[in-house]
DRENMAR-189847 format. One line per 10 residues: their letters; for each residue x, y, z of C-alpha. Coordinates in pm, whole numbers, plus 50000, padded with zeros to 5 digits. Example, Ala and Ser with C-alpha at 12.3 -4.5 7.8 and 13.67 -1.06 7.14 Angstrom:
// residues 2
AS> 51230,49550,50780 | 51367,49894,50714;
//
This chain:
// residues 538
XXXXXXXXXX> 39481,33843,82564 | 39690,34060,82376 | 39598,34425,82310 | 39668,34414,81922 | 39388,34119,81951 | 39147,34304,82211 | 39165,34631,81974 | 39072,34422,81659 | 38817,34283,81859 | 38649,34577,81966;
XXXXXXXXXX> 38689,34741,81623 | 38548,34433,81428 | 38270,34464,81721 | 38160,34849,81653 | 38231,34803,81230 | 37967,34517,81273 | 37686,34732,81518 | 37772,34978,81276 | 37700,34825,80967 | 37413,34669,81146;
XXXXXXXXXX> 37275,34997,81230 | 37289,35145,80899 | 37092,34803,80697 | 36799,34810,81010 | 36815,35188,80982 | 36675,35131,80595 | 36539,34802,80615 | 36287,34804,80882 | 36064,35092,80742 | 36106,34915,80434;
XXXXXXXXXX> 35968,34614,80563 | 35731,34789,80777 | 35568,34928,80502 | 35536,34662,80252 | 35430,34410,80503 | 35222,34608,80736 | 35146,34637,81086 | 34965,34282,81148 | 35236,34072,80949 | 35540,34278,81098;
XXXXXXXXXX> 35403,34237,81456 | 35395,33879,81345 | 35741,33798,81239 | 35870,33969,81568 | 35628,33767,81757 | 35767,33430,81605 | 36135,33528,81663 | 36059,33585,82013 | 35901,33256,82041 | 36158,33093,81872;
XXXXXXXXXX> 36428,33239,82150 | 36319,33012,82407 | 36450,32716,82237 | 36772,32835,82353 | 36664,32691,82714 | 36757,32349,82613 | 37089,32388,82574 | 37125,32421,82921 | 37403,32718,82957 | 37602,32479,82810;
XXXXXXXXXX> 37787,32764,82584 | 37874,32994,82853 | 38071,32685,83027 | 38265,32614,82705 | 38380,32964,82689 | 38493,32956,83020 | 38645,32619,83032 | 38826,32649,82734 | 38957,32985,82806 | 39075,32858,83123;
XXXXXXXXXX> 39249,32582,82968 | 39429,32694,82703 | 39577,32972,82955 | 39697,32713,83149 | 39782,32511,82804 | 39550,32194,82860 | 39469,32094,82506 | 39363,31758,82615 | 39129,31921,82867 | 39016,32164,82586;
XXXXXXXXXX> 38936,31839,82360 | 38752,31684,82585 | 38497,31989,82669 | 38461,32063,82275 | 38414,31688,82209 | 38145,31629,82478 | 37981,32015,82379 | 37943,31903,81991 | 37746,31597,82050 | 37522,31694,82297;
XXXXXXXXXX> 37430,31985,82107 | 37371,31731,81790 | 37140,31509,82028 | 36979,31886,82067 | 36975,31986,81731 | 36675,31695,81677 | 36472,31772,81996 | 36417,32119,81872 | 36313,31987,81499 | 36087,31780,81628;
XXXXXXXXXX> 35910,32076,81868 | 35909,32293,81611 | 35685,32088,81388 | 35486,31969,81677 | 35414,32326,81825 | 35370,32545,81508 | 35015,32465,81450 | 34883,32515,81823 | 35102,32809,81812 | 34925,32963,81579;
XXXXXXXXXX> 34562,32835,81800 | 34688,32974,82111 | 34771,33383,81949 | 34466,33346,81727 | 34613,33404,81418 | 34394,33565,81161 | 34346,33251,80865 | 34501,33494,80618 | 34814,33457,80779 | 34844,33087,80921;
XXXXXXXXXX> 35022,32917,80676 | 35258,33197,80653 | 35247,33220,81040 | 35284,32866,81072 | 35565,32791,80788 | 35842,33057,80966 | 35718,32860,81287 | 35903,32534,81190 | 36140,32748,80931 | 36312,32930,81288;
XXXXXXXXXX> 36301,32589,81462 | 36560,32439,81237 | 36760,32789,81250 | 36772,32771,81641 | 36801,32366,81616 | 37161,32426,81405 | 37230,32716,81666 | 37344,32495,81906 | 37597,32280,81722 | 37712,32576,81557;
XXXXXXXXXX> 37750,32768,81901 | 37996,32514,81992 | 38259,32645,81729 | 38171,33041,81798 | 38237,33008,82180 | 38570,32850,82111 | 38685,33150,81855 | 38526,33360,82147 | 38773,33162,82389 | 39068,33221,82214;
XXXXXXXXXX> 38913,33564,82181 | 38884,33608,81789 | 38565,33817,81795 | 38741,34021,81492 | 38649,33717,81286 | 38343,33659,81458 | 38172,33993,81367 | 38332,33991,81032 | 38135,33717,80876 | 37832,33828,81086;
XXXXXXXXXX> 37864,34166,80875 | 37855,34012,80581 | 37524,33759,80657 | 37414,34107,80697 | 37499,34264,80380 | 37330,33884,80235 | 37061,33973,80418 | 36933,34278,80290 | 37003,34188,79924 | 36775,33893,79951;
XXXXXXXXXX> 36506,34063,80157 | 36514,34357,79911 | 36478,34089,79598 | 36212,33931,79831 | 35965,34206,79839 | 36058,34382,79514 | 35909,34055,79379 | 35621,34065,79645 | 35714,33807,79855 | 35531,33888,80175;
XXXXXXXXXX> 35590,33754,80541 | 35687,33418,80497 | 35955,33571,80213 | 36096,33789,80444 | 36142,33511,80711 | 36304,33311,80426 | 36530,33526,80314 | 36620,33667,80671 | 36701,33303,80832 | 36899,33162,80535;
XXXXXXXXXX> 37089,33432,80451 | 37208,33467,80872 | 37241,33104,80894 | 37443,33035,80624 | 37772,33227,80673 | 37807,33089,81022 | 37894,32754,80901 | 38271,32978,80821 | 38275,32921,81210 | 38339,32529,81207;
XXXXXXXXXX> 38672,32606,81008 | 38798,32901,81176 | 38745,32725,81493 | 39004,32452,81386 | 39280,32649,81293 | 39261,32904,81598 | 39220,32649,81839 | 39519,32440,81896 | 39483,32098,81895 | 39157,32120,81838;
XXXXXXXXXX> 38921,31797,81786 | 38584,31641,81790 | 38700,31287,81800 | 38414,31082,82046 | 38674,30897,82170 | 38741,31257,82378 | 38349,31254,82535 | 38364,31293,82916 | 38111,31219,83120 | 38302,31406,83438;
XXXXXXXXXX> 38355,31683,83259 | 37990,31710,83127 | 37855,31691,83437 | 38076,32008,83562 | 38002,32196,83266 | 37615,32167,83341 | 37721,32194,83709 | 37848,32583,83528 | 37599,32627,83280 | 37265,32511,83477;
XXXXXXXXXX> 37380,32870,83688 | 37399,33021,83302 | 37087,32881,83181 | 36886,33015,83466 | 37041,33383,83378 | 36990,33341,83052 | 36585,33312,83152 | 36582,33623,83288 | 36730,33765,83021 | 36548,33615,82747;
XXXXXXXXXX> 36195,33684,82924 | 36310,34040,82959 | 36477,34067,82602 | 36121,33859,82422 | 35864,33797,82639 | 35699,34154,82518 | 35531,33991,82208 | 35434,33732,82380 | 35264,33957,82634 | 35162,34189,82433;
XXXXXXXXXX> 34991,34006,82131 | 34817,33813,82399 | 34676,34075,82601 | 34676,34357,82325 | 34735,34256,81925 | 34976,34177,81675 | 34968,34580,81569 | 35057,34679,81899 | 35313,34463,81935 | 35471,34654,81632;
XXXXXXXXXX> 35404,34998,81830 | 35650,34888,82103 | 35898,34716,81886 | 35929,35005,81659 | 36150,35227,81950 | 36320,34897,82076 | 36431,34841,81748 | 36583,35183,81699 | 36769,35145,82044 | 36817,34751,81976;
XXXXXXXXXX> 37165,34788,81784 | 37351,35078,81984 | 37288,34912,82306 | 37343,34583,82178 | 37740,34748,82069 | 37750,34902,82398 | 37709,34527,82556 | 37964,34316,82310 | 38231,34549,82303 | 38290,34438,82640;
XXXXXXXXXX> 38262,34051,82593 | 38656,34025,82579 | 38587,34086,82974 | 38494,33706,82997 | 38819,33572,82868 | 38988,33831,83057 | 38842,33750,83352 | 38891,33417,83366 | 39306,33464,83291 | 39292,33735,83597;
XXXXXXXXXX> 39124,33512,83788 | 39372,33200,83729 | 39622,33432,83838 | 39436,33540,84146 | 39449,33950,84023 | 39234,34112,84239 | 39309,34422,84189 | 39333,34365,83792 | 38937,34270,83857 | 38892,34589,83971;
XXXXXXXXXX> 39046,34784,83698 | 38823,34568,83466 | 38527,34636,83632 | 38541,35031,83649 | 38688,35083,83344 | 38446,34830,83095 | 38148,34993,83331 | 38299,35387,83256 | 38379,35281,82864 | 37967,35139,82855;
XXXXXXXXXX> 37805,35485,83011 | 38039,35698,82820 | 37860,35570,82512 | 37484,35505,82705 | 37458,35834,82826 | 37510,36040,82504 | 37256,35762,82368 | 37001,35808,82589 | 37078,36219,82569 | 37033,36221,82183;
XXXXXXXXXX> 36732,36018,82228 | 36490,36223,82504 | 36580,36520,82275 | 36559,36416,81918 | 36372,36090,81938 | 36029,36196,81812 | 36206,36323,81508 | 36388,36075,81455 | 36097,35824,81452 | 35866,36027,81261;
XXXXXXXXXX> 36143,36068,81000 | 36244,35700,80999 | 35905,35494,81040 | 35637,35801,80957 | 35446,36028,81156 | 35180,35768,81218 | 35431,35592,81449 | 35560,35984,81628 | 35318,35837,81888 | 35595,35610,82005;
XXXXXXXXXX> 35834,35850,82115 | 35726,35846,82531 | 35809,35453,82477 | 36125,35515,82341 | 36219,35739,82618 | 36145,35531,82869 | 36290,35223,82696 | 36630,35422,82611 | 36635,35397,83033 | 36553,35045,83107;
XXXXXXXXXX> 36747,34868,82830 | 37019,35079,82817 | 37108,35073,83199 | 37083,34655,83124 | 37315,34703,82830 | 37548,34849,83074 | 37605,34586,83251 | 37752,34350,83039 | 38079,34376,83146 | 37963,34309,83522;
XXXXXXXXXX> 37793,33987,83422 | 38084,33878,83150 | 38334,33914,83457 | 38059,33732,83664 | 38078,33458,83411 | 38452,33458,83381 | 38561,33417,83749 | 38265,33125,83760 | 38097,33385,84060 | 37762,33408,83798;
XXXXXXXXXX> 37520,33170,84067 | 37349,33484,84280 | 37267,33617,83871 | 36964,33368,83913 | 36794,33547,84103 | 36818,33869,83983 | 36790,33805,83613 | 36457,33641,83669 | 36341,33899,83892 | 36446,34153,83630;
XXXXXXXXXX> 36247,33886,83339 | 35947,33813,83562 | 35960,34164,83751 | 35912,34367,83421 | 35637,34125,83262 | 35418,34092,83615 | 35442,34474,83655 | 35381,34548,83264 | 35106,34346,83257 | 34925,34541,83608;
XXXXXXXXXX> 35029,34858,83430 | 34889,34780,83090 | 34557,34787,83231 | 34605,35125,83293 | 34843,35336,83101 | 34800,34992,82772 | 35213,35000,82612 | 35312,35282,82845 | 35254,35088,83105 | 35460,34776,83001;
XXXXXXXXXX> 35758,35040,82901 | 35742,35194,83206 | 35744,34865,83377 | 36065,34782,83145 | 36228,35077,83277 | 36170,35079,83668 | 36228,34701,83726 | 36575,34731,83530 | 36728,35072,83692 | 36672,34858,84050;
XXXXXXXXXX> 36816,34508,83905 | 37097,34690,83718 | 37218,34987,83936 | 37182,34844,84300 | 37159,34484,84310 | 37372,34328,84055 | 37650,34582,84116 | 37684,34544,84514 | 37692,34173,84432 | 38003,34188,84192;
XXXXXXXXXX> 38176,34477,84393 | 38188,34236,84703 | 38361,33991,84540 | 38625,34255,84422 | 38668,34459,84708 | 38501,34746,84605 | 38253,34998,84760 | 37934,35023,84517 | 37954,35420,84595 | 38316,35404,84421;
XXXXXXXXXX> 38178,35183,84139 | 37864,35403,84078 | 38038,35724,84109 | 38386,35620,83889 | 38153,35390,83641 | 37835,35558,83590 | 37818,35888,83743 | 38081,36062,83576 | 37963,35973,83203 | 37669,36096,83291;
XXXXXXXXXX> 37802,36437,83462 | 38010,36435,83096 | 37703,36448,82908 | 37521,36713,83058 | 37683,36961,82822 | 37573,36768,82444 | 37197,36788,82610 | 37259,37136,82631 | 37371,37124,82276 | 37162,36903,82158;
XXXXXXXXXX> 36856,37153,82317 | 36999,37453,82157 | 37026,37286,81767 | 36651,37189,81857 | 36536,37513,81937 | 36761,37704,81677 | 36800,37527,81379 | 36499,37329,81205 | 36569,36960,81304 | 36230,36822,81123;
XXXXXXXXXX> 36500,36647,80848 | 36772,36392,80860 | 36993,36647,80772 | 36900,36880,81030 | 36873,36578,81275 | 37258,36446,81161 | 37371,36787,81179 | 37275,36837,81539 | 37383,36495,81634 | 37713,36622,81475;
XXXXXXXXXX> 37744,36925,81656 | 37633,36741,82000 | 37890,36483,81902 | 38162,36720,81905 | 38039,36912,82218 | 38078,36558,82418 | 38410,36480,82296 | 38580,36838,82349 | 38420,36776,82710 | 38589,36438,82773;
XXXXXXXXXX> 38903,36606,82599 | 38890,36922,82855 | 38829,36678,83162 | 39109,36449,83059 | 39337,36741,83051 | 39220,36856,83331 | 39239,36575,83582 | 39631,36614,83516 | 39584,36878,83819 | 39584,36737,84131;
XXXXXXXXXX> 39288,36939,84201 | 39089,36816,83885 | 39173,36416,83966 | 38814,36354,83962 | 38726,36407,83632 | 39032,36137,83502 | 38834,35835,83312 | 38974,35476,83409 | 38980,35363,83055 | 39173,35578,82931;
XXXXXXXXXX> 39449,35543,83280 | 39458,35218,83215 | 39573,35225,82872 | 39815,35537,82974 | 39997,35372,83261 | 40037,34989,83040 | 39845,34764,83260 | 39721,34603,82928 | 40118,34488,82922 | 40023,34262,83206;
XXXXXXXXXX> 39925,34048,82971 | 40212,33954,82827 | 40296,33809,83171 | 39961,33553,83129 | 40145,33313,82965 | 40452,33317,83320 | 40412,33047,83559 | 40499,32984,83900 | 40694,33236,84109 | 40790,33452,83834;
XXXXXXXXXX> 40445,33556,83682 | 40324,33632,84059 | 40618,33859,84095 | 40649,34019,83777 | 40240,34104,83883 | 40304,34248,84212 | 40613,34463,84096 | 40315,34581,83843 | 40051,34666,84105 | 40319,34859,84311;
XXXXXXXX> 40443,35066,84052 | 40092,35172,83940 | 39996,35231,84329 | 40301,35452,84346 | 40209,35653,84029 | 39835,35691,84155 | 39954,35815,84523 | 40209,36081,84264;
//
């Protein structure tokens, strides 16, 4: 992958969470208000339940990212034919299973959460409305994982930002009219689903060769791509009962309204940590051409460095949000909701520590080493709703966030990293210490910052809030600036951040060598992992 292409990426990636942040930012008070605490606690109740259709699909995406990637690095177009053929139409067969559930379920649905009758037809109507969303996610997700192959996420996120910018026009239009929930489910699927049909044509001009002919179906190569994506689907459980099975929980055990409480802070820290994990999804691809190569020590590099680059931006996060969170949610939401504040702190740990990880579990996927993820992603899933629901009858939503934060920090900072350091070579002390530790040490200085503004300087408006965030901002970077310089002395080699080596000493120049075979790409690589030894030992 070429660094021109992995910088577009990652910008197009962070212009998108960005623009993202800034529409939720204004639209979900917006929409909190006008629809109310029963009705909003709703709608995120039905997207959650509409999630789990993505269990049919049987991890077949993750395999056609891999496979094709794998392929056209080793320039198989027949081979890459064949798995996009035999994706398509299995997806299509999928596309009218999950019409037909949708209409069959909605109604029962609304039976089994005990819907109040005002809202059942609403309820009900966005039931079957999400159904066909998530049934022409699947065909649809056949196109997007090859542009993610070929690793054009710059074009990816740039028609996601604008189904954004579609978005909020036609929710605004929605409830300026008074449209109420089933409106603002409307407005909010079309308006998403419609600009990712630009995928289907993207997808045939990046993609060389590229064709859906059924004469290309494989039977063989189905059956290894579920062999690959069975492993995916059962990680993607875990993640999807840890990412929505709190409405679920929740609305069953509490109410619709307090399902709102808890979304309200995992909201706020839904599109930060959601950058934090796809700027790093160019690690799959990446992977996969390291892998072909049989780069070890490349997979090391990748590893520390995509781990460093995701706590240099969690711990600042998390930072800004223990200090000024109950601000921040009293001035966003109101100060009925300030009340939420010990569940976003404890949330800003659990998900954000998951977010992290992203990179580990992309170069999991991409080296096809993703089996042991079972396991742990369903113990983090099922972990975090057994223990919330024991701890709800206690401490009610503190409980379940404090069960979302403990089961997490174990999955995410012991067990999934000593599984994808062993298969690298790597001690977890040197991965926790180089990755993780180190942002954090870096960001003890903005809390300090961020503590003084607070206790200085009114904070109790956005300006005063954006102001401190400024000043914390700049704090944080002079830091990383003074350790950078620093760790030029042998002395201070500690405090040097493996991001920014890597980009300093041109091992993204490897890559021009992917495209090498035989012999000369293996020699060309070791000459490159000598000269980089020898300037580490200097």
């Amino acid at each position: 992958m070429r660094l021109s292409l992995m910088l577009r990426s990652v910008t197009a990636t962070w212009v998108a969470v960005l623009v993202s942040a800034v529409t939720n930012f204004f639209l979900t008070p917006y929409i909190l208000h006008h629809l109310g605490d029963e009705a909003y606690g709703l709608w995120v109740l039905i997207v959650a339940l509409s999630d789990y259709y993505m269990f049919l699909q049987v991890g077949v995406r993750s395999a056609i990212v891999r496979y094709v990637s794998r392929n056209l690095a080793l320039h198989d177009t027949a081979a890459v034919n064949r798995i996009a053929a035999t994706g398509f139409y299995f997806y299509m067969g999928l596309f009218l299973v999950v019409n037909g559930i949708a209409i069959a379920v909605a109604h029962r649905a609304s039976i089994f959460f005990a819907i109040k009758p005002a809202n059942v037809a609403a309820f009900t109507g966005l039931f079957i409305l999400l159904g066909f969303a998530q049934a022409c996610d699947f065909p649809l997700s056949l196109f997007e994982g090859c542009l993610e192959a070929v690793g054009r996420f710059d074009q990816l996120y740039s028609f996601r930002i604008v189904g954004m910018l579609v978005r909020v026009a036609a929710i605004i239009v929605v409830l300026h009219r008074g449209g109420g929930l089933f409106g603002v489910g409307t407005a909010t699927v079309l308006s998403t689903l419609s600009l990712r049909f630009l995928a289907v044509p993207l997808a045939f001009r990046e993609v060389e060769g590229f064709s859906l002919s059924p004469k290309t179906i494989d039977y063989k190569e189905f059956k290894e791509m579920l062999g690959y994506g069975v492993t995916s689907l059962s990680i993607g459980i875990g993640i999807r009962l840890r990412e929505s099975l709190y409405p679920v929980v929740i609305a069953k055990f509490l109410s619709a309204a307090a399902v709102t409480i808890f979304a309200i802070p995992a909201k706020l820290l839904a599109v930060p940590l959601s950058g934090i994990g796809t700027m790093t999804e160019f690690v799959n691809p990446l992977s996969s051409q390291l892998d072909a190569r049989k780069d070890n020590s490349g997979l090391r590099r990748v590893l520390i460095a995509s781990t460093e680059a995701a706590y240099l931006l969690f711990a600042p996060l998390t930072a800004l949000m223990i200090v000024l969170g109950k601000q921040m949610l009293t001035l966003w939401v109101g100060s009925n909701y300030s009340g939420a504040y010990p569940l976003l702190v404890l949330l800003s740990f659990g998900l954000g520590i998951s977010a992290t990880q992203a990179s580990t579990q992309s170069m999991l996927f991409g080296i096809g080493k993703h089996r042991p993820l079972v396991w742990l992603r369903l113990l983090e899933g099922l972990g975090t709703a057994g223990l919330g629901i024991v701890l709800m009858r206690f401490w009610g939503l503190w409980g379940y966030a404090l069960a979302s934060m403990l089961v997490p920090m174990v999955v995410n900072l012991i067990l999934v990293p000593r599984y994808a350091c062993s298969l690298v070579d790597l001690s977890l002390f040197t991965y926790l210490s180089k990755g993780c530790l180190k942002a954090c040490v870096f960001s003890v200085p903005l809390v300090g910052a961020l503590l003084g503004f607070k206790y200085l300087f009114p904070v109790n408006t956005w300006p005063g809030v954006i102001a401190a965030g400024i000043g914390g901002g700049a704090v944080y970077l002079l830091t990383l600036l003074l350790a950078s310089q620093l760790s030029k002395n042998r002395a201070y080699r500690w405090m040097s951040l493996d991001t920014v080596a890597m980009i300093e000493r041109g091992w993204f120049k490897r890559d021009k060598n992917i495209e090498l075979e035989g012999p000369e790409a293996t020699a060309i690589l070791e000459e490159l992992d000598r000269a980089e030894q020898a300037n580490t030992l200097n």
